[in-house]
Structure formats: C-alpha cells, structure tokens
C-alpha angles and dihedrals in degrees: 000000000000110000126204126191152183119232118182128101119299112349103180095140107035121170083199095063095043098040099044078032083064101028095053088054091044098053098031100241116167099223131095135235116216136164114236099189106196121199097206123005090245091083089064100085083049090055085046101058090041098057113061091168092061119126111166146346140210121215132210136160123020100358104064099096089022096060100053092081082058097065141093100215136345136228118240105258086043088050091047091047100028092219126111122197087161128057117183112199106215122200110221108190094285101350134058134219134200118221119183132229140178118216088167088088095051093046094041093052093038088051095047099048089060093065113022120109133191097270102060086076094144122039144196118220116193107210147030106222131109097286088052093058089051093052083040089058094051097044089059096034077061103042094254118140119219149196118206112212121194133147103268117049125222131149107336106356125103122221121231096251093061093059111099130161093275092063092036087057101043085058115065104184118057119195118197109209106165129077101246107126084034109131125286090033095060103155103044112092133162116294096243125148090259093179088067082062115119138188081253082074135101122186121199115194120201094204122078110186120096083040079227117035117195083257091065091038094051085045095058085045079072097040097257128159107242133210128186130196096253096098094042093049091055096040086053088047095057091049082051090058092050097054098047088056116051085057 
C-alpha cells in the first residue's frame, strides 16, 4: 500500500495527517497518511531507506529550505524559491528519486485572492523563512511591493523595532509567516504597532491553529479583515495530491 507522510519538528498537531487521513477514507483511496517528526534533517535519509512504500512527503517547519541539499531534482517553482514543502518519490526502474516541489506559492496566492482588494497595493511580510520566500514570490508574481520584516535586519529587510504607525499604515496588507501564535505557543505573536492598524487593513496569518491567533485578534480590535492558513493549507494539499499523482 502506497504510504504518504508528513517530516518537519514537532508535528503534534498536523492538518496533513488529519486532511489526506480523511480524504484517503472519503474517496476510498487505498494509501495511508503518517507524521515522521524528525529532530534534525539528517534522519531523513534514514526515513528514506526504512520505508519502501513510501511514495511522497510534504514538508513543513524547519525543513523547507534544509531539505533542498537532500534531494535528487527540483521542480521549477522549488528551484526559484529554494524552499520544498512537497517531495514526490519517484520510482525509477530499480532506483527512486526525490524531486522537490513547492505548493506554498499556488495555496497562498489562491487564498489571497480571494480576499485582496485594490487598496492593499503595498504589503508587510513578517518573516524570512520558507514559507516567506513562498508569500515574497506571489507578491511580485501580482504586482504587489513588499517589506520583509524579521528580527534581525539585513539588505533589504527591515527589523521590528523599525516598524512604527507611519509604515504600518503605509502597508495595508500584513502576512504573518512565522509561527508565533502556532499551539502550543498561543500567546506569543509578532511585535507590530497594532494600534496603526485600520479597517483598510487585511491580515493573513500562515499559521492555522489556533483558527484565531492573537495577530489576527489584535488585527479585528482595529477593525482589520482577517485571514488564517487553513485555506491555503488545503489549496496546497490538493496540488500535492496532484503531483504525487501524475508520476
């Protein structure tokens, strides 16, 4: 039985596991879904070798970027960003390779257009991660300039303490990439001037459990629309799927 799985640290409350888990029982698919948490990415040639049924992976936190030297070829989008959350495992007559793909760039842009309006022309993205790099690549592939903000500051990337209200203010749409907010760590969230925050604004907020982080709450205090990952995640699912599936 093909087996499909889920490798990142810790992954005690996965949506993967739950959703293919689901899907595979409603549709009648014979496959399994299972969570490989991995302390340190050098385990994952290990996990590799001891599952022979195994046809494909997602990846999520930390291994998106540390996972890309691992791997035998990557898909375009993977190869622009540099970040993999999917992994076919290709059989090859006797051998296998691992080709890398990133679905992150097609359910972040399907979920915010679903939701973006005229008026978030300039945007704010907290974070330089993976998943960063996935949100970065949309906003330019829609016209959409941006400012990374992360806590250290380099080219290019602003530090937290630089943000004030007029920048807040000057940036309409605000993406949360990192996993501050993420159960267990329910009452952290990003260090933002939330009082520059308008009713102009929409928040989007990577991370999908707790359905409301205290970024989004702070966020609808002002007034602000209010987006989680739980769309995206399934959106990028379903492209996984996809992928797994036309090898």
């Amino acid at each position: 039985m093909k087996m499909f799985g889920l490798i990142g640290y810790p992954l005690e409350h996965s949506f993967s596991s739950a959703y293919f888990t689901g899907k595979f029982r409603e549709e009648g698919i014979e496959a399994v879904y299972r969570n490989f948490p991995l302390e340190d990415i050098s385990e994952f040639a290990i996990l590799i070798s001891n599952e022979p049924d195994l046809a494909g992976l997602n990846v999520t936190v930390p291994y998106k970027e540390k996972v890309v030297p691992h791997l035998d070829a990557l898909g375009v989008t993977a190869r622009t960003i540099r970040a993999v959350n999917t992994i076919c495992v290709c059989r090859r007559g006797k051998g296998k390779a691992l080709i890398g793909h990133n679905t992150d760039i097609a359910g972040f842009r399907q979920s915010l257009e679903e939701h973006l309006g005229p008026r978030h022309d300039a945007a704010l993205v907290l974070g330089t991660g993976g998943s960063s790099r996935a949100v970065c690549h949309v906003l330019k592939e829609l016209g959409i300039p941006f400012s990374q903000v992360s806590r250290s500051r380099g080219e290019g990337v602003l530090g937290y303490e630089e943000l004030d209200g007029q920048i807040v203010r000057k940036h309409l749409l605000i993406i949360n990439t990192t996993p501050l907010g993420m159960h267990p760590d329910v009452d952290s969230f990003p260090d933002i001037p939330y009082e520059a925050v308008t009713p102009g604004h929409l928040l989007f907020d990577l991370v999908y459990n707790p359905a409301k982080t205290r970024f989004l709450a702070k966020g609808e205090e002002q007034g602000a629309a209010t987006i989680n990952g739980y769309d995206m995640l399934v959106y990028q699912a379903e492209a996984s799927w996809k992928i797994w599936n036309r090898h």
